[in-house]
N, C-alpha and C positions, 0 to 999 in steps of 0.2 A: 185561440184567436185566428178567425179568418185570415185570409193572405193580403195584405196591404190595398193590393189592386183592386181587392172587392168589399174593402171595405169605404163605407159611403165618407166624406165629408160631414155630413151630419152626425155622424158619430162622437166627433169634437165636441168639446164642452166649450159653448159660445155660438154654434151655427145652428142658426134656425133654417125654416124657407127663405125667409130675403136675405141673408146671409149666403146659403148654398144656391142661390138664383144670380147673385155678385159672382159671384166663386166661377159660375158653372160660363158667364161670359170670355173668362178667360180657359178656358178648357179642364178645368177642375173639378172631378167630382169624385175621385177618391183621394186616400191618404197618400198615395203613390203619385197619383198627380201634383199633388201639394208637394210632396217630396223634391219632386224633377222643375217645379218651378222654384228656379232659383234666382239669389241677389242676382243685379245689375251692377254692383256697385259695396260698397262698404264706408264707416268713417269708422277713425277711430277715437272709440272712447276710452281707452282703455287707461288712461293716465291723464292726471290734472297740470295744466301749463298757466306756470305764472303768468298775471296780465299783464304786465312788464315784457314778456317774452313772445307775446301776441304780435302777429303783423298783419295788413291786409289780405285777404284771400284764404285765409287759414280757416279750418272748423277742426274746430277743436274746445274740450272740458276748461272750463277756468271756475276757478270757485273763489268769493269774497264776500264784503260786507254790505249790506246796504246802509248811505250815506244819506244819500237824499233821494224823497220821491217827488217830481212835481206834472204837473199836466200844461204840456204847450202847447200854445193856439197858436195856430198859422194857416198855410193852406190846406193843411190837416189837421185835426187834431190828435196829440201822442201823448201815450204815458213816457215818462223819462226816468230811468231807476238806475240813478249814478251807485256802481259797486266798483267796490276797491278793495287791494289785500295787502297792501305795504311793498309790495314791487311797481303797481301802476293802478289804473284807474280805468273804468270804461263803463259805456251807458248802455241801459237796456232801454231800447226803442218798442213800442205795443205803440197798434194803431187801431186795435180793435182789442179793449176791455170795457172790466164792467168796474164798476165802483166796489165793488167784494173784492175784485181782484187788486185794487191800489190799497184799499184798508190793510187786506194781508201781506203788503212789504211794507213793512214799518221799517223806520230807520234800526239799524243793528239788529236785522233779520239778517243771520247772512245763506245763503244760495248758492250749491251747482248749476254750472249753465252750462248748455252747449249750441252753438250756433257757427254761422260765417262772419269773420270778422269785415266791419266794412269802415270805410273812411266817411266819418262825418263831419256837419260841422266844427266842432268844438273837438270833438275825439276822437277814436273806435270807438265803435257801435255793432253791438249785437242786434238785430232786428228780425222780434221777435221769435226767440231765442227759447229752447225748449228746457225749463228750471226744474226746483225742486227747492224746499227749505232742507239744510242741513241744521241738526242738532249738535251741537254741542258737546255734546253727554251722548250721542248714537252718532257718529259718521258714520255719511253714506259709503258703502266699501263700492271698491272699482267695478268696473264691466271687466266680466273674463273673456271675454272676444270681443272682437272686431263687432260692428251692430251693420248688420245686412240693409241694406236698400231692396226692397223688391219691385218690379213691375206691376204696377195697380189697377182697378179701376175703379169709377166711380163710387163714393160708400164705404170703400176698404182704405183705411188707414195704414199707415207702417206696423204700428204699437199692436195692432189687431192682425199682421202678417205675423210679427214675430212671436207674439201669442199662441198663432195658431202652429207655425214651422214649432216650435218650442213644443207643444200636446205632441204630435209626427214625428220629430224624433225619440223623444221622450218613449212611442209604442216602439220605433225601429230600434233603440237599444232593449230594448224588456221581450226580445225575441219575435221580435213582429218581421212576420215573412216576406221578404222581397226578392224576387227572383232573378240572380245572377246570369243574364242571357249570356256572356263572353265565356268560351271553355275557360279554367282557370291556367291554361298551359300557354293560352294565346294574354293573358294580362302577367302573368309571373314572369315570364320573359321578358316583357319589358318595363317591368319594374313597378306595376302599376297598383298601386294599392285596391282593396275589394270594395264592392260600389256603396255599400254600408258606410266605409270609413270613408268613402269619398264626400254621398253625401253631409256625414255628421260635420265634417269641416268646412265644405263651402258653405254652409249654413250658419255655422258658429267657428271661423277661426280664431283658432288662442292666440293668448297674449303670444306679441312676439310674430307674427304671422307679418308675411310683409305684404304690407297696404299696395305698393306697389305690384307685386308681381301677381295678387290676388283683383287690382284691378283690371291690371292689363290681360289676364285670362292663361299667364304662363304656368300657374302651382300646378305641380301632379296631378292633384285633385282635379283638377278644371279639364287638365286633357285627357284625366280617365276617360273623363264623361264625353269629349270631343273624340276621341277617338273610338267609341263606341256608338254615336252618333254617325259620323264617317263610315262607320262596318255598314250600317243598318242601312246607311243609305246606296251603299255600294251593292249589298244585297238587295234592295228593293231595284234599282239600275238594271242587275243580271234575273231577276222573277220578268221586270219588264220586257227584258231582250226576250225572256224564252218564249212569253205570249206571243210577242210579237209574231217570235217565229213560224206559228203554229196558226196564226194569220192565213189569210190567203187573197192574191189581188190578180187581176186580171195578168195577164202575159202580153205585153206591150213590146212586139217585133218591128212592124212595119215593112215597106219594103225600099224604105230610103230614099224613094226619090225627091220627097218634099224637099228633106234633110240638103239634096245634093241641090236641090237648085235655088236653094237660100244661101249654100257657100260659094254656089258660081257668082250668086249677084251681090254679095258683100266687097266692098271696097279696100278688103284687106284680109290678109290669111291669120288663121288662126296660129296661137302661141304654141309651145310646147304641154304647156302647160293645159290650156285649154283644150288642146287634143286629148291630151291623159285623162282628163275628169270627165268629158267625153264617153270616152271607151266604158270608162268605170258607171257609169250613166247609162248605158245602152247593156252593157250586162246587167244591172241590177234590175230596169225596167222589164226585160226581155224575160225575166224568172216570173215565177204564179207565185210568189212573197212579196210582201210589201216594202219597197222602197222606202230608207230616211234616210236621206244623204245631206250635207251640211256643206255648201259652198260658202265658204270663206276666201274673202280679198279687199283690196280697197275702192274705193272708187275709182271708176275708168277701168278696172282691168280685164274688165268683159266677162263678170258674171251674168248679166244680162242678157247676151248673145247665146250663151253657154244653156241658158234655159228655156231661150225661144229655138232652138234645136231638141231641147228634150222633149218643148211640146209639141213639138213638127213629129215624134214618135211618135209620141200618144195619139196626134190627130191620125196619121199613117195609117194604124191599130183598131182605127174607128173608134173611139175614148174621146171625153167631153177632156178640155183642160180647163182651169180656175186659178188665177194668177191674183194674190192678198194683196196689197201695201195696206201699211197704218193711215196714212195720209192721202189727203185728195190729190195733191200736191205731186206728190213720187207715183200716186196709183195714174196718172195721167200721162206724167214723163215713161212707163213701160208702156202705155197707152198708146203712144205716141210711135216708139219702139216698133212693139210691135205690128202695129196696122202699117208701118214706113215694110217691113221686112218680111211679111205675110200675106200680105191684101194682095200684091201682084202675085203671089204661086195660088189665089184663089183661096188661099184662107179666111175666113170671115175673124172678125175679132170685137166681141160685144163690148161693153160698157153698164158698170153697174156701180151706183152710189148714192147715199141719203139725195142728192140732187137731183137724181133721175124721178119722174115722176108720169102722172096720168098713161095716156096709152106707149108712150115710148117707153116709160116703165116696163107696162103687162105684154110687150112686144116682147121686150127680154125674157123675161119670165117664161112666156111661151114658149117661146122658141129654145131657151134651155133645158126647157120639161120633155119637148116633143125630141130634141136630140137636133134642129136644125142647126142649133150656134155650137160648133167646136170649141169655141175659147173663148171665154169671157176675162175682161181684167176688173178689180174693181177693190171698195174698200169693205169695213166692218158689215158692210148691206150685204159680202157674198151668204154669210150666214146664218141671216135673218129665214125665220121657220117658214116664208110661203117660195123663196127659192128652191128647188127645186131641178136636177139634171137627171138626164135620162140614162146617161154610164158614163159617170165622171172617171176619169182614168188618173188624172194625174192632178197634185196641189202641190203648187208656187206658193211659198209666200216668203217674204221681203222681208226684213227687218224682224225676223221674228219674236224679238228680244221685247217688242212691244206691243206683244197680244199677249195674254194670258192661256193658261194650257186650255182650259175648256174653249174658248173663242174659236185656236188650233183646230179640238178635238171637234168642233159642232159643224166645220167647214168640210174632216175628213168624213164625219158622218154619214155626210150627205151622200156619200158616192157608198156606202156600205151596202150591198142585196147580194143575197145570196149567197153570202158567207164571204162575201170578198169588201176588202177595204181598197181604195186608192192610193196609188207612192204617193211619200211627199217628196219634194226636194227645197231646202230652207236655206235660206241665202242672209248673210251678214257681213 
């Protein structure tokens, strides 16, 4: 038997092409996939609750008789399939049958149900409630687990998830290879069961498993898996740092004097604070690696200031600078900012946004190709493919929290030749 991870989806008994075409929208196309997508959620089936003992909100098995069937017209029309078992009584609500389906609940049919109990007119009401006839002479026996809710999409049913999770473990217990990435020195230590037994249970926990702790994501089982997800991502974090480091970006010195004659004309001395991040600022730019540095504070405590001095380096340096906001709205307010705190030492400070247009548009443009404009501020338009700088040194951007990484990545891009990328410095 192949190793889980290469073996196809179609391999299942039940998935054709439109089948594994469904499947594959959700990132599924082996068994190992299927494996690692797991419940959301759980109900339990696992025991029958008198209707008597039903409240609103519950879902839960109730099994009894059928008493009466009749069809009510109103603003909809509904099947109504009054079942009772000698504790209490409740209606089965259908708002969508067929005449097959009313024929076959005959009075003293009696039915497994399970659904959401709801407050109806007349009584509890299941609506449209997933049955079964029971026999008499064959009772249907219980669910040995908990019944999984999975993540869907369009096409794929529950009944048709646990169909397929049911074939997947079925191979993973009958020695089907699935590769233990964690040393077993770093999971035995803390107590962590092997990812075989982890999967087999969030998939089907036993009777007895608690509903609770299985929702909330606290069972062993669930933080084997979260905590092996954590490793991976903490290892993909330090893969990234090492690239990083092996980067290469301009060497942005300057010789200060821009820097000095924006702190003579500001109307207030900088913090302690704003001095430290500073320094830390003017070292990291000054090296031939690339700059990521993350100013964090609140509004008003002068990260703003703090970055119109980092870009008074860059321009120093000869280096283009490029300053993001999400919005028109804030890309205007550092707009503002800046050209108030730059324009008198001679700095120019462009403008760029879906707004700009015709030649005052292709001026910018220009002039950020040929290297005239040192600084531009502007919004999601810094990005766009006919932009263009001629040694972008340095990326501003604001609010980072509301671009996406590629949007990030296509703005540091743009300054990439020659084996060199641009700092950034990301403020929130």
């Amino acid at each position: 038997m192949p190793p889980l991870s290469e073996m196809p989806v179609t391999a299942l008994r039940g998935v054709g092409p439109k089948r594994a075409e469904r499947l594959a929208r959700l990132g599924i196309e082996s068994v190992q996939d299927l494996l690692f997508h797991l419940p959301y959620r759980y109900q339990d089936r696992t025991r029958v609750v008198p209707i008597g003992a039903l409240r609103p909100g519950d879902e839960a098995v109730c099994e009894g008789e059928v008493n009466h069937v009749e069809i009510r017209f109103g603003r909809r029309r509904s099947l109504l399939v009054h079942l009772s078992d000698g504790t209490g009584s409740i209606i089965l609500r259908f708002f969508h049958f067929t005449a097959a389906q009313k024929n076959a609940l005959q009075r003293g049919t009696r039915l497994r149900c399970f659904g959401e109990v709801r407050n109806g007119p007349a009584s509890y009401e299941l609506v449209h409630p997933e049955y079964r006839p029971v026999g008499s002479d064959a009772p249907v026996a219980d669910e040995q687990s908990l019944t999984p809710l999975y993540p869907t999409t369009e096409g794929m049913h529950q009944l048709s998830w646990r169909e397929l999770t049911a074939q997947a473990l079925a191979l993973l217990e009958n020695d089907g290879v699935l590769e233990e990435l964690l040393p077993e020195p770093l999971t035995a230590g803390r107590g962590f069961a092997s990812l075989r037994e982890a999967l087999c249970y969030l998939h089907r926990p036993p009777v007895g498993a608690s509903l609770e702790a299985m929702q909330a994501g606290r069972h062993p089982a669930r933080e084997r898996l979260a905590f092996e997800e954590l490793v991976a991502h903490q290892l993909s974090l330090r893969e990234a740092r090492r690239r990083l480091k092996h980067l290469r970006a301009p060497a942005l010195e300057g010789d200060g004097e821009l820097r000095r004659g924006l702190l003579r004309r500001l109307p207030f001395r900088l913090t302690r604070a704003q001095q430290r991040v500073l320094k830390e600022l003017e070292a990291d730019m000054a090296a031939p690696r690339p700059m990521l540095r993350l100013v964090q504070g609140d509004v008003g405590s002068g990260k703003t200031v703090v970055a119109a001095l980092a870009a008074l380096q860059a321009v120093e340096a000869g280096c283009q600078v490029a300053l993001m906001a999400p919005t028109e709205l804030l890309a205007e307010q550092h707009l503002r900012s800046f050209r108030q705190w730059l324009e008198p030492l001679g700095v120019e400070v462009g403008w760029l946004s879906g707004r700009v247009k015709g030649k005052e548009r292709e001026q910018v443009l220009e002039r950020l190709a040929n290297g005239a404009l040192p600084l531009v501020v502007g919004t999601q338009a810094l990005f766009q493919e006919q932009v263009a700088f001629a040694r972008l040194g340095l990326v501003i951007v604001d609010e980072q929290h509301r671009f996406g990484v590629h949007q990030r990545l296509a703005l540091r891009d743009k300054g990439a030749e020659g084996g060199q990328v641009p700092h950034q410095l990301i403020m929130t």
